[in-house]
C-alpha positions as CSV (number, residue, x, y, z in Angstrom):
1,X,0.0,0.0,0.0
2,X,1.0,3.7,-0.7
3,X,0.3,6.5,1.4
4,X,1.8,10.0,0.3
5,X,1.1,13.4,2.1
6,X,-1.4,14.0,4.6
7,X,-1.8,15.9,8.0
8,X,1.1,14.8,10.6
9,X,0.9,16.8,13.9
10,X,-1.0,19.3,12.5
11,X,1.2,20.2,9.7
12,X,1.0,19.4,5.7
13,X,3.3,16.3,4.6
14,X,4.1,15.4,1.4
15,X,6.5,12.4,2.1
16,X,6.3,8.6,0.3
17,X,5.3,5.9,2.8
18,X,5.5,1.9,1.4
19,X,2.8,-0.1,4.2
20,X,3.2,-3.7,4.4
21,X,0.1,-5.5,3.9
22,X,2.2,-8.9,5.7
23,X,3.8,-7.3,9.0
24,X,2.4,-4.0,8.6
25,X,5.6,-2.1,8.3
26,X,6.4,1.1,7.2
27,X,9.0,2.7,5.3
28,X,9.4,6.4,3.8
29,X,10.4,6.2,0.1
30,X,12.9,8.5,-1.3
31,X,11.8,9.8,-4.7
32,X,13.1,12.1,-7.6
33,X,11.5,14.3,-10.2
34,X,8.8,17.2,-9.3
35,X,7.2,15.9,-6.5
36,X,3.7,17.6,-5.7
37,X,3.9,19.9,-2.6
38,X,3.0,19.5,0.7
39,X,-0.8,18.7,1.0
40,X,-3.9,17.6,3.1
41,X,-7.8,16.5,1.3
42,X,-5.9,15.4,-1.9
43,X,-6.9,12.7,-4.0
44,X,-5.0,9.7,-5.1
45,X,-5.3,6.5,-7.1
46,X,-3.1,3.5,-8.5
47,X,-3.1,2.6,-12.3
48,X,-0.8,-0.3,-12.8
49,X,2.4,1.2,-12.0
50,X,1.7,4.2,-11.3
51,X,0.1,6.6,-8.5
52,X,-1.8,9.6,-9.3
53,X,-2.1,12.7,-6.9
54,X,-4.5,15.6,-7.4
55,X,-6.0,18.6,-5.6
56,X,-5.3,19.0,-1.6
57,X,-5.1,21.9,0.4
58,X,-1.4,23.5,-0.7
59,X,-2.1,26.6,1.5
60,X,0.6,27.0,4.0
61,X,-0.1,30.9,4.3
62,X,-2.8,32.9,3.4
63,X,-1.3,34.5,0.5
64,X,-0.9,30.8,-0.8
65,X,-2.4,29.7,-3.5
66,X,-3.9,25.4,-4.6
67,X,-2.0,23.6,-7.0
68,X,-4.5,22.6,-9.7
69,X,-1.7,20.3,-11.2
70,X,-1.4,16.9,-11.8
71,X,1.2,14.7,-10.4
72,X,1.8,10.8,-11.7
73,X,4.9,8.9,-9.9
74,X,6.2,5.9,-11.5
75,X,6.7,3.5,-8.3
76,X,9.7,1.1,-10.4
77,X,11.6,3.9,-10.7
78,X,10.6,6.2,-7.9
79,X,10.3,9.3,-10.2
80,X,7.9,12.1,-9.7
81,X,6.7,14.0,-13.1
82,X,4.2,16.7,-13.4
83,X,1.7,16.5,-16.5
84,X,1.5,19.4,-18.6
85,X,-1.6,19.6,-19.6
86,X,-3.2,20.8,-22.6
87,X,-6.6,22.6,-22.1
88,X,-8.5,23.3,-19.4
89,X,-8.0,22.0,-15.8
90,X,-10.6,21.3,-13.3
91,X,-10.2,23.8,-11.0
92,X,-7.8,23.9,-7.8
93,X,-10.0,22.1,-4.8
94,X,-9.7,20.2,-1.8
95,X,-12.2,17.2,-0.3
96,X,-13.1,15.8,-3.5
97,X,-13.2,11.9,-4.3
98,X,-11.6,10.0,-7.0
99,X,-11.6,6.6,-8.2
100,X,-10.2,5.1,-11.7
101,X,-12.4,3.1,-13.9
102,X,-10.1,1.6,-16.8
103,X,-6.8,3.6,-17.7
104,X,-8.8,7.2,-16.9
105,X,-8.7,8.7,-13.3
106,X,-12.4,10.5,-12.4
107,X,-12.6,13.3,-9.7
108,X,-16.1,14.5,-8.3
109,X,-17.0,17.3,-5.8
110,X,-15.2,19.0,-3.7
111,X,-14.5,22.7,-2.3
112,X,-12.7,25.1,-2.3
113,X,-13.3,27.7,1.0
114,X,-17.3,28.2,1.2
115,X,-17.3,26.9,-2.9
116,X,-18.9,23.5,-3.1
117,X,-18.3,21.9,-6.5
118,X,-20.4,19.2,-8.5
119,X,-18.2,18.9,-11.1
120,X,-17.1,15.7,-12.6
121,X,-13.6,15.2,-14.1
122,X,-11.5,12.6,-16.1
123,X,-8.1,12.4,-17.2
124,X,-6.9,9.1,-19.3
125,X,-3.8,7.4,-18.1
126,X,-3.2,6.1,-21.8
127,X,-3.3,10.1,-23.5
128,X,0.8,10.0,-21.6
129,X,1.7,7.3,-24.0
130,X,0.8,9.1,-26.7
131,X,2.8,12.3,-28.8
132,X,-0.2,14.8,-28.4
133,X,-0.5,16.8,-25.1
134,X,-2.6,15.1,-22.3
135,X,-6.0,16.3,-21.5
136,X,-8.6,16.5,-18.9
137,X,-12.5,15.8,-20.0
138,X,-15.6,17.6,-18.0
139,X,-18.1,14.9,-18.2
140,X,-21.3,16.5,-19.7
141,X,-24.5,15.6,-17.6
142,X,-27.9,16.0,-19.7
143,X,-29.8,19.1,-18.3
144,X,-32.3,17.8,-15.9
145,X,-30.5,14.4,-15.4
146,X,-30.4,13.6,-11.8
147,X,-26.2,13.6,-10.0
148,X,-25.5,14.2,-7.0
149,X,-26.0,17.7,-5.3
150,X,-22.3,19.9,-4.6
151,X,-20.6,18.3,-1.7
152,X,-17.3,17.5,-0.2
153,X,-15.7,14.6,2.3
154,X,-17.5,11.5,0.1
155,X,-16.1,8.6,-0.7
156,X,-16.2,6.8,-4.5
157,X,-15.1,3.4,-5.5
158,X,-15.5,1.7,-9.0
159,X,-16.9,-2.3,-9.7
160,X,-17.2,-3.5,-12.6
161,X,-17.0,-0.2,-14.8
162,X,-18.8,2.1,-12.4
163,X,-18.3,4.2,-10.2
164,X,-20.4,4.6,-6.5
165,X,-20.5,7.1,-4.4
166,X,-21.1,7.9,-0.6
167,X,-22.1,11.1,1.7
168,X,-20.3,14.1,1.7
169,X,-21.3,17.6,2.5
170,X,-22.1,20.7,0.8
171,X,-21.4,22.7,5.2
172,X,-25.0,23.1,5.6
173,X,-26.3,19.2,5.0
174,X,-25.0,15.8,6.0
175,X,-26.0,13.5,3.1
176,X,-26.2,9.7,3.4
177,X,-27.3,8.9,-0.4
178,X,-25.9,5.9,-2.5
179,X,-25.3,6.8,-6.6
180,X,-23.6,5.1,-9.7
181,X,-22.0,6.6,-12.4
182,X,-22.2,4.5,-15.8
183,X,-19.1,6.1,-17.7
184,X,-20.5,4.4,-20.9
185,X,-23.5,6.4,-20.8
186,X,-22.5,9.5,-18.7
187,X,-25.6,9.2,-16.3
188,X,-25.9,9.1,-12.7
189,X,-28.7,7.2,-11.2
190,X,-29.9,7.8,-7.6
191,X,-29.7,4.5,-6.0
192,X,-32.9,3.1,-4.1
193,X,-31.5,1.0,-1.6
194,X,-33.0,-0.9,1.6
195,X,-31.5,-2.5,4.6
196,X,-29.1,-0.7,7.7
197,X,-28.4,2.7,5.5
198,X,-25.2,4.8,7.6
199,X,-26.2,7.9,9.3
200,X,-25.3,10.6,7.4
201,X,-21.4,11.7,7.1
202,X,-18.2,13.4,6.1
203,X,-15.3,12.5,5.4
204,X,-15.6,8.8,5.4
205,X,-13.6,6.4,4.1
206,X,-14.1,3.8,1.8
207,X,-12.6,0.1,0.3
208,X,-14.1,-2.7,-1.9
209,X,-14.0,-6.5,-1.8
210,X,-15.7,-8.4,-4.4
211,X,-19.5,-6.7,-4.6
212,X,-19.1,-5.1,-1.2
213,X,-18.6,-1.3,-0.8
214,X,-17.0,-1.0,2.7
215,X,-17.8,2.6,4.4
216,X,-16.0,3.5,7.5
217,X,-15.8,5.7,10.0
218,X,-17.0,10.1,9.2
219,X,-17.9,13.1,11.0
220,X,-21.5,13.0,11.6
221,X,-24.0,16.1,11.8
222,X,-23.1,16.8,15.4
223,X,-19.7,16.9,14.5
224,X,-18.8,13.9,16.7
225,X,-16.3,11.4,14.9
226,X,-17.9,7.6,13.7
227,X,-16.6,4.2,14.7
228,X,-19.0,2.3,12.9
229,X,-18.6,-0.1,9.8
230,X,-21.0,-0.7,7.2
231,X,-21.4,-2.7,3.8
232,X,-23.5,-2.0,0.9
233,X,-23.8,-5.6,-1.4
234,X,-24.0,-3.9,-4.7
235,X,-25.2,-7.0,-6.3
236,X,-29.0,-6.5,-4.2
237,X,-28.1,-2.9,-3.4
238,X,-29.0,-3.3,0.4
239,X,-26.8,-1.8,3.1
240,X,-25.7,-4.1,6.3
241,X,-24.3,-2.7,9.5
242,X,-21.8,-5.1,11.8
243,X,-22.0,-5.1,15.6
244,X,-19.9,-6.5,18.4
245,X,-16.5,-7.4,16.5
246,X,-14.4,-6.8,19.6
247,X,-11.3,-4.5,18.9
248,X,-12.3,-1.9,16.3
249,X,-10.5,1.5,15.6
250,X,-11.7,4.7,17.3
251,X,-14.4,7.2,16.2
252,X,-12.5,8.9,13.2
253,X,-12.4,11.2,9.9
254,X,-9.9,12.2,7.4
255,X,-8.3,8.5,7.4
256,X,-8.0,6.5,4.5
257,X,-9.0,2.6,3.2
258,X,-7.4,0.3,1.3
259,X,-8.4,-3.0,0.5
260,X,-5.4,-6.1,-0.3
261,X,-7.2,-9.7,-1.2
262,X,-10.4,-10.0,1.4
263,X,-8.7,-7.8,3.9
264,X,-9.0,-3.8,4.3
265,X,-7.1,-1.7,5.7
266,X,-8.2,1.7,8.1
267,X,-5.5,4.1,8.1
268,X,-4.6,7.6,9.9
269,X,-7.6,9.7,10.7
270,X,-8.4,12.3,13.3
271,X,-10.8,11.9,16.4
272,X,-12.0,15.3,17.7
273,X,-14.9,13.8,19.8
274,X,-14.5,14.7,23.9
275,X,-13.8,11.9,26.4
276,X,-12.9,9.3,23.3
277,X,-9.9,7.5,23.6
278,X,-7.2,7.9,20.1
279,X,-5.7,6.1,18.0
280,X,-5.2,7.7,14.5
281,X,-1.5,6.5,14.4
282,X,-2.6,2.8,14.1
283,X,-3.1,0.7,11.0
284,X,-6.3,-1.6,11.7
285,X,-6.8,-4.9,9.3
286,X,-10.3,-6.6,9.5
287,X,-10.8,-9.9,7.5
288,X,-13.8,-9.3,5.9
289,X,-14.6,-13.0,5.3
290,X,-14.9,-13.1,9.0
291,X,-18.0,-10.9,9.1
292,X,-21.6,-11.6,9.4
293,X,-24.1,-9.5,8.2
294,X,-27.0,-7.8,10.3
């Protein structure tokens, strides 16, 4: 697993860290070429060989400005390059979510101050390998075609071609709706689904095994921090919660997921809720053939 940047006592990384998966170790990761800058609410995803950063809070001062730039690092050879882009760019924004579906890397949401975007983006991994400049696509919605509303903190994953999305908010509303993007078509579709549906949240985290959409963890609407898991079968579209599994990580948001065989992975985090004990340094593993459904 590959972690880069993030919050580390309260201030901006942008370091390489290599997490074992077998003895969960470790290790920072020296790198060359134009690495992005230090960063927090980025966006990151893996395409073969290669990781993709975008977005984050840059902003060390006020006079600061976000990097709207995109960043691939070639993990055989450790080298950082940043994509000149020809076009237009979606513009600079933290708290967004991304998730790749084939060889192109989609972003959705996100804010920037009191801005809440609904804007979805795609850049193709494949357009690097070619001799024209690389581009970035605004996916056209029909007018009047349902998406989701502006938000930021949601979490996205992709199964089988599509992408799903969870929660977010847009600072006045907590959301807890369920959509699917169908890149073939360009539509969203507003998903009805039934069982244990999460309490609305931000900045979740998210991981998939097989048909299962694994949400943890959040800020809820009275600010407090989440501890609780919960599955959403694609395959029947019904959401399951899971109680009494012993051992679980504290309330948190801001961490991250990551998902290796049947096993994922909850990473980093904050917990800001009063009288809660914390652990956001700790790297929890839950076997998620072990579960049973309620």
């Amino acid at each position: 697993m590959v972690i880069f940047g993030g919050l580390f006592q309260d201030e901006a990384q942008n370091d390489l860290q290599l997490l074992s998966a077998a003895d969960y170790s470790c290790v920072t990761v020296e790198t060359t070429g134009e690495a992005p800058s230090k960063r927090v609410g980025h966006a990151s995803a893996l395409f073969d060989s290669t990781l993709i950063v975008w977005g984050g809070d840059t902003m060390a001062t006020a006079q600061d400005v976000l990097d709207s730039s995109l960043y691939l690092l070639d993990l055989d050879f450790r080298e950082w390059i940043r994509v000149k882009i020809a076009g237009d760019v979606p513009p600079a924004r933290y708290g967004h979510a991304a998730a790749m579906c084939g060889s192109k890397f989609y972003v959705y949401g996100g804010q920037e101050g009191d801005t809440f975007f609904d804007d979805m983006w795609s850049f193709d991994l494949d357009s690097c390998k070619s001799t024209w400049s690389p581009l970035w696509e605004r996916v056209t919605i029909q007018p009047g075609a349902p998406s989701p509303s502006r938000r930021t903190g949601h979490a996205m994953i992709t199964y089988e071609g599509k992408i799903y999305l969870f929660g977010g908010t847009d600072g006045k509303y907590h959301y807890n709706d369920t959509w699917c993007y169908d890149p073939m078509t360009d539509q969203w579709n507003n998903l009805t689904c039934i069982g244990f549906i999460p309490s609305p949240r931000e900045s979740h985290a998210a991981a998939i095994v097989d048909d299962t959409m694994y949400i943890f963890g959040g800020r809820g609407v009275d600010g407090k921090d989440l501890g609780d898991l919960a599955a959403f079968k694609i395959s029947n579209q019904r959401w399951y919660m899971f109680q009494n599994m012993g051992p679980a990580p504290s309330g948190r948001s801001g961490h991250a997921m990551a998902t290796v065989g049947s096993k994922i992975f909850v990473i980093g985090g904050e917990g800001l809720t009063a009288n809660e004990p914390d652990d956001p340094s700790l790297i929890h593993a839950l076997e998620t053939r072990k579960l049973k459904e309620s």
